[in-house]
C-alpha positions, -999 to 999 in steps of 0.1 A, spaced: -165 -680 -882 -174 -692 -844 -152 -701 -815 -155 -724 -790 -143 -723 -755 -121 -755 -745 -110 -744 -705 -139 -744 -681 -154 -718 -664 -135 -719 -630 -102 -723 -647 -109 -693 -670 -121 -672 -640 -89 -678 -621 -67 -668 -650 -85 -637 -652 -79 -631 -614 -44 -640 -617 -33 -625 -647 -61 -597 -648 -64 -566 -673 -31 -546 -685 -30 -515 -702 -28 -510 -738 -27 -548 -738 -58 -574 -750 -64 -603 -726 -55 -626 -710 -60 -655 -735 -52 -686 -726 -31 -710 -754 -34 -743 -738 -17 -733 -706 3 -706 -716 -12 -671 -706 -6 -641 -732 -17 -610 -740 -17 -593 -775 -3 -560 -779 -20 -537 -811 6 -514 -811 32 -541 -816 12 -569 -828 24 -592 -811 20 -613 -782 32 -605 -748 44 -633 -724 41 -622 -688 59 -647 -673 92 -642 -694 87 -603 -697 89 -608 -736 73 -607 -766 62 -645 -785 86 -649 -817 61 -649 -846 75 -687 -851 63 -695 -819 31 -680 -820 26 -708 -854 34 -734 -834 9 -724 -802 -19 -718 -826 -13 -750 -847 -17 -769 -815 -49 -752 -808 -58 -763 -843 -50 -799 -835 -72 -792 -800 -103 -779 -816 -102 -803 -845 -103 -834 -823 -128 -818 -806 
């Protein structure tokens, strides 16, 4: 299985200065706008502009967009 990469360059490099590494957390990724970070421990993702964790409902819904993205794509 591949991946492609849908943001450009500049836009991905200013998320990462922005939103930068965290500790013990994986990231940034970038869901169409929406910045999180996954958490192992927890498995789950971690929103940083709420201070919460993504409801695993949620999270279907963000990634079935994506789907709808990459498959016009």
């Amino acid at each position: 299985m591949g991946y492609k990469v849908i943001a450009g360059k500049d836009e991905m490099d200013m998320m990462r200065v922005k939103y930068g590494p965290r500790k013990g957390l994986e990231g940034p990724f970038n869901f169409s706008g929406r910045v999180l970070y996954y958490d192992p421990v927890e498995g789950a993702y971690y929103d940083p502009t709420t201070d919460f964790y993504v409801e695993r409902d949620e999270m279907d819904i963000i990634n079935n967009r994506l789907m709808e993205v990459l498959a016009r794509a």
